[in-house]
N, C-alpha and C positions, 0 to 999 in steps of 0.2 A: 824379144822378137817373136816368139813362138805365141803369148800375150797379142801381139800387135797381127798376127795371122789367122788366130781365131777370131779376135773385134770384125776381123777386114770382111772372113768369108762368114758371119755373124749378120752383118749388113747387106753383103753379098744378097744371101740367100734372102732375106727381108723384104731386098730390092724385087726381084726375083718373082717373090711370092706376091707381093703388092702389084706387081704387073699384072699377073697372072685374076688378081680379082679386080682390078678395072675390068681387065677384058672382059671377064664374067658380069661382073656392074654396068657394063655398057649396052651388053646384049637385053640384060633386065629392064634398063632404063627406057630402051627401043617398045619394047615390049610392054610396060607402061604407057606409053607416050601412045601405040596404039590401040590400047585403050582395055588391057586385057587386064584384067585385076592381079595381084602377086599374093606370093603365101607368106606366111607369119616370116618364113626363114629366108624364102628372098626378100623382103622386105628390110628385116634387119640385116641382111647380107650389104645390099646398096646401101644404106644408109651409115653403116661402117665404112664403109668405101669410101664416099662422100667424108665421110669424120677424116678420116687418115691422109686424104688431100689433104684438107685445109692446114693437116697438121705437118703435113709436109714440105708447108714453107718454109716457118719459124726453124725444123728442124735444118733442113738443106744448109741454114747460115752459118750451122754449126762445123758442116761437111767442108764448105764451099772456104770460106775465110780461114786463114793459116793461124794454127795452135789455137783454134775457137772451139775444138773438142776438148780442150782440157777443160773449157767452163759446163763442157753438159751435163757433169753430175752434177753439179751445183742446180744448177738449170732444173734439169730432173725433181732435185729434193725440193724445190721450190715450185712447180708447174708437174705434178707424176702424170698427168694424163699428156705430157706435150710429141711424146715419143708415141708414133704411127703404130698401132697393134700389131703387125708385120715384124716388126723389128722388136718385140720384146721378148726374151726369155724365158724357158716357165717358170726358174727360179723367182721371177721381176713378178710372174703373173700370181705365183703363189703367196706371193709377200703380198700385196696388194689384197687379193684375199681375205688374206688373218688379219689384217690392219684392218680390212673393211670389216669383220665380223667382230674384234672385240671394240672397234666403236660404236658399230651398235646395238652390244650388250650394255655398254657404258651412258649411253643416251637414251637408252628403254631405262633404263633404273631413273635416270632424270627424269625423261618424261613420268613418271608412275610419283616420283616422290612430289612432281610440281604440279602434280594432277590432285594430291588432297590437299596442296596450299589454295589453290587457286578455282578446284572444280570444272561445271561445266556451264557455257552459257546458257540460260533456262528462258521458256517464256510460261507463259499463265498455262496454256496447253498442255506442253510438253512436260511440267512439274506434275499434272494429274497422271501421268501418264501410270502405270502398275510397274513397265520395267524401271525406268527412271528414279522410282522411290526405293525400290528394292536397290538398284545397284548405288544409290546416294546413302543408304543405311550402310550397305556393307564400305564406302570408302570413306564415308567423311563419321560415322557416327558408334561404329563398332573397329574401326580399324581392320577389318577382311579386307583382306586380296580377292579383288572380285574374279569371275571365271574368264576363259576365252567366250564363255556362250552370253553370259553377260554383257562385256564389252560388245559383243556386236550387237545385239541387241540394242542398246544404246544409240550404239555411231549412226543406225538405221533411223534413229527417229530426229538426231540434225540435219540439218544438211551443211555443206562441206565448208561452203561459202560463212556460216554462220561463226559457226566453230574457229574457223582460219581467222576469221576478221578479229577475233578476241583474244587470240592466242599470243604472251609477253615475248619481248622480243629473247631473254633466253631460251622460250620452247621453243620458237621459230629458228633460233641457229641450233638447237638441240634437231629439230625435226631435219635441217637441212646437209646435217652431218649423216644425221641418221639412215638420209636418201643419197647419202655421196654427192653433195651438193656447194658447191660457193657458198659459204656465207659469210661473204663481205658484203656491203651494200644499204643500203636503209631497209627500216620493217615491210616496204612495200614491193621493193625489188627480192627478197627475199620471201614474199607471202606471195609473186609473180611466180617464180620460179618454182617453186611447190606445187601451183596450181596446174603448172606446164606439166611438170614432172606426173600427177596424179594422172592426167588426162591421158599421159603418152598410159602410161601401165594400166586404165582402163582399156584403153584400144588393144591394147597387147594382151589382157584379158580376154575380152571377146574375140581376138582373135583364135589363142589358147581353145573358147571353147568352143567355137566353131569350128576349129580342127582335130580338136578332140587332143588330150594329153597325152595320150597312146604314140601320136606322133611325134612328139619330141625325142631329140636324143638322152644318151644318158649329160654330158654336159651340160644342156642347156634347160636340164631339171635339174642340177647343181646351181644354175647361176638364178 
């Protein structure tokens, strides 16, 4: 019983709080709609909002239909993102966390070991290039771990579309792990969804430095 009083006021307060950021999402939305630009953190603020709707249908079936919470951890272990952010615990957020971190420590080593089978897509140009030879000696011909200042050098002389189009389809479910991403699907819906994913964390970029870093909190330089 005492179990079943905690779950109840657990929800409760979930409930509660999810109210309380429509109300907040609505006012934003208004605010939008007349036409006044939002900041990095309203932005992601409404857009959570918007996510925890739609995920508040699927879940409500679980509330509404008699003995159909017995199947939500199942549910859960199979869909983790299906439970409304409102409603999850930090224990639930902290796990999620370390699972998302040591996969991908686990999918960086992939990525790095599938990177001297396979290399990089080259053209006649880009092989002249001075950084290009340097960092092809150190991964395919000496066996060096190239630097971080290397690698980017590199990545700056493909562009993104090239590189993706060549990429086998284990990197591609290696990369969509690596971004907390689906990867079921064929190589193209999975080379979509990447694509989606970069563009969103460009913009979140530019936004970042348009407002300058200073202005974050501490969590949301953790995430």
């Amino acid at each position: 019983m005492q179990k079943i009083k905690r779950e109840v006021a657990h929800y409760w307060d979930g409930t509660k709080l999810l109210a309380t950021e429509v109300r907040i999402s609505s006012k934003l939305a208004l605010k939008m709609a007349a036409g006044y630009e939002l900041s990095r953190r309203e932005h992601r603020q409404l857009q959570r909002t918007v996510q925890d709707l739609g995920r508040l249908v699927p879940f409500s079936v679980f509330v509404i239909v008699p003995f159909a919470e017995l199947l939500l951890p199942v549910a859960l272990k199979l869909f983790p993102n299906l439970l409304p952010s409102t409603y999850e615990g930090q224990k639930s957020k902290d796990k999620k966390a370390t699972d998302l971190r040591a996969t991908r420590k686990e999918v960086s080593n992939f990525l790095r070991q599938t990177l001297r089978e396979t290399g990089l897509p080259v053209s006649a140009a880009n092989a002249q290039k001075e950084e290009f030879t340097e960092f092809f000696r150190k991964v395919r011909a000496t066996g060096e771990s190239p630097t971080q200042a290397d690698v980017i050098k590199v990545c700056k002389i493909f562009k993104d579309d090239l590189t993706l189009d060549n990429l086998s389809r284990p990197q591609l479910v290696g990369m969509c792990r690596y971004m907390n991403l689906s990867s079921f699907g064929t190589d193209a819906m999975l080379r979509y969804q990447i694509r989606h994913r970069m563009r969103q964390i460009k913009r979140d970029d530019k936004a970042i430095a348009y407002e300058g870093v200073d202005s974050l909190s501490v969590p949301e330089l953790q995430t």
